[in-house]
C-alpha positions in Angstrom: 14.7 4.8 12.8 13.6 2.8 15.2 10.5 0.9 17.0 9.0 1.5 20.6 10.4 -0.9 23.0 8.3 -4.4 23.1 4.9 -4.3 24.6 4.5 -5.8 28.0 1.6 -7.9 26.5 0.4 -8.6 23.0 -2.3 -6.7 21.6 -3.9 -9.7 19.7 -3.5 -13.3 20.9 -3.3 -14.8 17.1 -2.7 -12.8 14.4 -2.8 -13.8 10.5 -1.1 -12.4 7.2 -2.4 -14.2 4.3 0.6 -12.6 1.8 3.8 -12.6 3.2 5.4 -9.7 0.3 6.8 -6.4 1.3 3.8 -5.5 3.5 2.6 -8.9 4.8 6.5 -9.6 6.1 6.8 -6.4 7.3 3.5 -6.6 9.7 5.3 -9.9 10.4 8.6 -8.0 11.5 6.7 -5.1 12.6 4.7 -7.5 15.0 7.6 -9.9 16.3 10.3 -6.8 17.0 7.0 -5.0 19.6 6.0 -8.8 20.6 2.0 -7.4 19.6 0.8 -10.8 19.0 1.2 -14.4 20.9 0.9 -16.1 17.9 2.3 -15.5 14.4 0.9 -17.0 11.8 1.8 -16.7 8.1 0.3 -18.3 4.6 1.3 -17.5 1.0 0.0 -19.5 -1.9 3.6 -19.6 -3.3 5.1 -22.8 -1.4 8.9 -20.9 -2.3 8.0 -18.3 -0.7 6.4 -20.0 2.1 9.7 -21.9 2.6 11.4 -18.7 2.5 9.6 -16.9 5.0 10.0 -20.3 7.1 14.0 -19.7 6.8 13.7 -16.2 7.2 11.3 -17.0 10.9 8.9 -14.7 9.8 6.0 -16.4 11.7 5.7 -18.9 14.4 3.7 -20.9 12.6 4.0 -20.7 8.5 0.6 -22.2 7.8 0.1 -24.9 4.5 -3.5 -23.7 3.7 -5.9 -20.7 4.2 -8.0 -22.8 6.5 -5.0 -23.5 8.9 -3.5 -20.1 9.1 -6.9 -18.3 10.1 -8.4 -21.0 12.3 -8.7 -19.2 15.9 -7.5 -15.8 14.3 -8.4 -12.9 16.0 -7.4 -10.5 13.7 -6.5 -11.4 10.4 -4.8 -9.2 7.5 -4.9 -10.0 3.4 -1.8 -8.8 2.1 -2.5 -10.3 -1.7 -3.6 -8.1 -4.5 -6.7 -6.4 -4.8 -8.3 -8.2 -7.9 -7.4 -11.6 -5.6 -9.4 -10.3 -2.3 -13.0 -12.1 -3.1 -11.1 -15.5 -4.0 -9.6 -15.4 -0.6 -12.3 -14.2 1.5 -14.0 -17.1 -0.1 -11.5 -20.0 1.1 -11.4 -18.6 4.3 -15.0 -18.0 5.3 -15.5 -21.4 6.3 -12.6 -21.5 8.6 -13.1 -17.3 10.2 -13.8 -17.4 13.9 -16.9 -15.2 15.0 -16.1 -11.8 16.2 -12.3 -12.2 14.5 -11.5 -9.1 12.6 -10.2 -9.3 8.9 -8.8 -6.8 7.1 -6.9 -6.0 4.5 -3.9 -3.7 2.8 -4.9 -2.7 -0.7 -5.1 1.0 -2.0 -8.6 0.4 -3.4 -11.3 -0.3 -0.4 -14.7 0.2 -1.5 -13.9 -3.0 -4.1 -12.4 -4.9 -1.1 -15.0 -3.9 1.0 -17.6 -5.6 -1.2 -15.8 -8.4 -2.3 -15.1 -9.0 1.3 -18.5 -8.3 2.7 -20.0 -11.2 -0.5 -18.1 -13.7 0.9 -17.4 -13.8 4.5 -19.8 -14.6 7.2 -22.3 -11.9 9.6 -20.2 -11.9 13.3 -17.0 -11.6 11.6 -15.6 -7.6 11.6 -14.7 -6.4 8.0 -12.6 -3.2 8.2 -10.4 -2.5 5.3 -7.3 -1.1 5.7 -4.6 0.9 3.7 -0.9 1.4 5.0 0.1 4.2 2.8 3.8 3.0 2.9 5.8 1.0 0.7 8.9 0.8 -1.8 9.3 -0.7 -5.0 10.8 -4.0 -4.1 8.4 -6.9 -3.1 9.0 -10.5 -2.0 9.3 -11.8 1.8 13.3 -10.5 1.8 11.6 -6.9 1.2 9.8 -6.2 4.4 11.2 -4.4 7.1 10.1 -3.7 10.8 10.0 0.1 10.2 8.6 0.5 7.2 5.2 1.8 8.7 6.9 3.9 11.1 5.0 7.5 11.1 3.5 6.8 7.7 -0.3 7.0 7.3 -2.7 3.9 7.7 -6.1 4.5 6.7 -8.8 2.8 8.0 -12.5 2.7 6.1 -14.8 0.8 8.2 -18.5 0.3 6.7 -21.4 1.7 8.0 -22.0 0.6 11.6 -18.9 -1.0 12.3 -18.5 -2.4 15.4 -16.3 0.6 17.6 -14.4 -1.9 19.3 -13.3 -3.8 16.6 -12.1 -0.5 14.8 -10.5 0.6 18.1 -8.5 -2.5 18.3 -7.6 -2.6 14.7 -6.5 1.3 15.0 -4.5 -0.1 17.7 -2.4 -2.5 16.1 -1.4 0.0 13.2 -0.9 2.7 16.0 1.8 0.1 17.7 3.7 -0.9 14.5 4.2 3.1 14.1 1.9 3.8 11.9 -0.2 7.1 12.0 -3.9 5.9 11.8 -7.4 8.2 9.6 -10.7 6.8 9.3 -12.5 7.9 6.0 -15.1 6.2 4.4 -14.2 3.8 1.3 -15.3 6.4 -1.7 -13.0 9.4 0.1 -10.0 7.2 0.2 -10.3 5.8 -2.9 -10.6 9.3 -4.6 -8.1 10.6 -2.4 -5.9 7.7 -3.3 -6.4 7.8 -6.9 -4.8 12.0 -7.0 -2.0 11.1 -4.5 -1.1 7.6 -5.8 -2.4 5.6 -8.8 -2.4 8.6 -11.2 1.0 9.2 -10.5 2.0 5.7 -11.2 -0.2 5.6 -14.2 1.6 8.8 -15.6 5.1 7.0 -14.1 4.5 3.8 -16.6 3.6 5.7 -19.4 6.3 8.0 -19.2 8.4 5.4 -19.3 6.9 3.1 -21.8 6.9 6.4 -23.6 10.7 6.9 -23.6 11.8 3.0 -24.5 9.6 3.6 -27.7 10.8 6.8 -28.8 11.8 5.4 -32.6 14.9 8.5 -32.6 15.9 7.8 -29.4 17.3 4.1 -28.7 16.8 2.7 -25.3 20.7 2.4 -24.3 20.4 6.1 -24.7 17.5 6.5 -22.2 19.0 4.9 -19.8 22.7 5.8 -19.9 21.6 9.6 -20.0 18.7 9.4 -17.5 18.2 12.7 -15.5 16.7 12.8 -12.0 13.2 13.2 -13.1 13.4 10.1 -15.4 15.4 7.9 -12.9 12.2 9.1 -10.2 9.6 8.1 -12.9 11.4 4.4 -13.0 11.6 3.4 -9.3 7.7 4.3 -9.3 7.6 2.6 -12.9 9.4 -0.7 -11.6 6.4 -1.4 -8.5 4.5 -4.7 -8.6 2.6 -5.3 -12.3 0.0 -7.6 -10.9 -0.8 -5.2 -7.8 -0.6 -1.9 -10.1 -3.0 -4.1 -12.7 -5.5 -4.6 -9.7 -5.8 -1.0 -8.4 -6.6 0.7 -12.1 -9.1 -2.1 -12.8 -10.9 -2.0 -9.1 -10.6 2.1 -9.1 -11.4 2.7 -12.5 -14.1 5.3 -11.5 -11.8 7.9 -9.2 -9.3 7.2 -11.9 -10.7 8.0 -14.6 -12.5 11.2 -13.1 -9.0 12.5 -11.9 -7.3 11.8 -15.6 -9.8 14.0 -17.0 -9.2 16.7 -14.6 -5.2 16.0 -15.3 -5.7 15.9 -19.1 -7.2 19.5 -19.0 -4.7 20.9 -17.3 -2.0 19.3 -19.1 -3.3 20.8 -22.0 -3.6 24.2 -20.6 0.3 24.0 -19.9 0.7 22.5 -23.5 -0.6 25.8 -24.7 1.2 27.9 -21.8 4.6 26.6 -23.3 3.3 26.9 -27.0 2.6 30.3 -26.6 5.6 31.3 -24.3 3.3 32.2 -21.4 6.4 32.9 -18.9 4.2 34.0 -15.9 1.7 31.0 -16.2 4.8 28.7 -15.9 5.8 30.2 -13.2 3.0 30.4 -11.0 2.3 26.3 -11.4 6.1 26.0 -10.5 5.5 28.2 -7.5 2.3 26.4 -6.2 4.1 22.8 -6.6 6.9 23.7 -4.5 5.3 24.8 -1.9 3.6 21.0 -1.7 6.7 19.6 -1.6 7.9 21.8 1.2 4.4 21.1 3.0 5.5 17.2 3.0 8.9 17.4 4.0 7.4 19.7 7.0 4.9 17.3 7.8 7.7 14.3 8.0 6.6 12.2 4.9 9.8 12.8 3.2 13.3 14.0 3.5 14.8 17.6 2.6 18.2 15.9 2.0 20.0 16.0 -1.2 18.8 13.2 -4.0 16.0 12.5 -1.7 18.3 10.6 1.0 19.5 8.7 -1.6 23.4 6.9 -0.8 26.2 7.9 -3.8 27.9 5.7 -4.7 
C-alpha cells in the first residue's frame, strides 16, 4: 500500500503534533512522504523520545516546549492521551495563533471537546478529531506513513464551527488517505464505545480472566492459546494509559452499551444451558455476515489468519 504522489504545494504552511507515538509520528510520516506541510514541527514531553524522533527526522523542527512547537501553527494536532488534553490545551493557549486550528486524535471527543473549549482562547478553531486506525505498538519507531490509508477519520466539529476551518481540516485527513465523517461528539462517542472500547474492555478482561484461572497455570495459557485467545491479546496488549483515559472520559456510552452486552450475554448463557441449538445458530449466522460486510467494505482482509506472516 501506498501514498498519492507529493502534493505540488503544502496544504498547511506549519503544522504541529504535540505526541509524537504511533499516531503523532505517523501524521509526521504521513505529512513528509505527500510534502502537505512547509513546516514540520514536533514536541513530546518525553526528552527520549524527543531525541528519538530527532534521529528518526520525524520533524523539521523537534520543538523543546509546548510554546515553541505551536507558535505560528496553523493547524495543530494533540496526539497525547485523552485524560492529558485539558493540561495541554492549557500550556498552549498562551502561545495559539488566532484563526490556527487545533485538533486532536482521541477516541473520546465530547470530553476533549470541553476540556479543549475551557482552556483555549475565542479565534482559535477547535475541531476534534478521531483516526479510527491504529495497531497495538506505540512509541515514535511505531508510526508509519500508511497507516491512515482508507481507514475512517471522524471529524466532530461543535456547534457552529467555522466551515472553512472544518474544510481544511477534512482536507488534511483526506491527503494522508484517510476516509473523512463528520458526526457530532455524543454519536461518535456512542458509536465508538460498541465498535471499540467495549471490545477492548471485554479483550482485558478475558485475558486477565485466563492468567487467573487458579486450575489453569499461565504457561499453559499461553503455550496452548487458540486464535481467539491470541486475537483477544494483541487487542489486550494496546497502550494502558490511553485505554485508562477512554473508559474514564466515556464512562456514560460505556456503561449504557455494557448493560445492553450483559443482557445478551446472559441470554446466550441460558441458550447454551439449555441446549438451544437454533438460538446459537442464528447469532452465529448474523455475526458472520458483519464480518463479511467489513472485509467488503475494505476495513479488513479475507486472507487466511487475518494477513497474518507464518513463520
Amino acid at each position: 500500500m501506498v501514498l498519492d504522489p507529493p502534493l505540488a504545494q503544502p496544504l498547511v504552511g506549519r503544522l504541529a503534533v504535540i505526541g509524537i507515538g504511533l499516531i503523532g509520528s505517523s501524521i509526521l510520516r504521513a505529512a513528509a512522504a505527500r510534502k502537505l506541510a512547509g513546516t514540520l514541527i514536533a514536541y513530546d514531553g518525553d526528552a527520549a523520545v524527543r531525541a528519538r524522533a530527532a534521529t528518526l527526522g520525524l520533524a523539521d523542527l523537534i520543538a523543546a516546549t509546548p510554546a515553541e512547537a505551536v507558535a505560528g501553527a496553523d493547524i495543530v494536532i494533540l496526539c497525547v492521551p485523552v485524560g492529558a488534553m485539558g493540561a495541554v490545551a492549557q500550556a498552549i493557549a498562551p502561545h495559539v495563533a488566532p484563526g490556527a486550528i487545533v485538533s486532536d486524535v482521541g477516541s473520546v471527543k465530547g470530553a476533549v471537546l470541553n476540556a479543549l473549549r475551557a482552556h483555549l482562547p475565542e479565534g482559535v478553531h477547535v475541531i476534534p478529531g478521531h483516526p479510527v486506525a491504529g495497531t497495538e505498538y506505540s512509541g515514535p519507531d511505531a508510526g508509519f506513513a500508511t497507516l491512515f490509508q482508507n481507514r475512517w477519520s471522524i471529524l466532530t466539529p461543535p456547534e457552529g464551527a467555522d466551515a472553512d476551518a472544518v474544510a481544511r481540516l477534512s482536507g488534511l485527513w483526506s491527503a494522508m488517505g484517510a476516509n473523512v465523517e463528520i458526526m457530532t461528539p455524543e454519536h461518535h462517542d456512542l458509536v465508538l464505545a460498541i465498535t471499540s472500547h467495549v471490545p477492548h474492555l471485554i479483550a482485558y478482561n478475558i485475558v486477565g480472566t485466563a492468567a487467573d484461572l487458579e486450575n489453569v497455570t499461565q504457561s499453559e495459557v499461553i503455550k496452548y492459546s487458540a486464535g481467539g485467545f491470541r486475537d483477544f491479546t494483541r487487542i489486550a496488549a494496546s497502550d494502558p494509559t490511553m485505554w485508562r483515559d477512554v473508559f474514564l472520559n466515556n464512562r456514560a456510552a460505556v456503561i449504557e452499551v455494557l448493560g445492553r452486552f450483559t443482557e445478551d450475554l446472559i441470554a446466550l448463557q441460558r441458550a447454551i444451558r439449555w441446549a438451544e441449538g437454533d438460538k446459537l445458530f442464528d447469532l452465529f449466522t448474523r455475526t458472520r455476515a458483519i464480518r463479511r460486510s467489513i472485509i467488503e467494505i475494505g476495513q479488513e482482509t479475507a486472507e487466511p489468519d487475518f494477513g497474518r506472516e507464518r513463520g
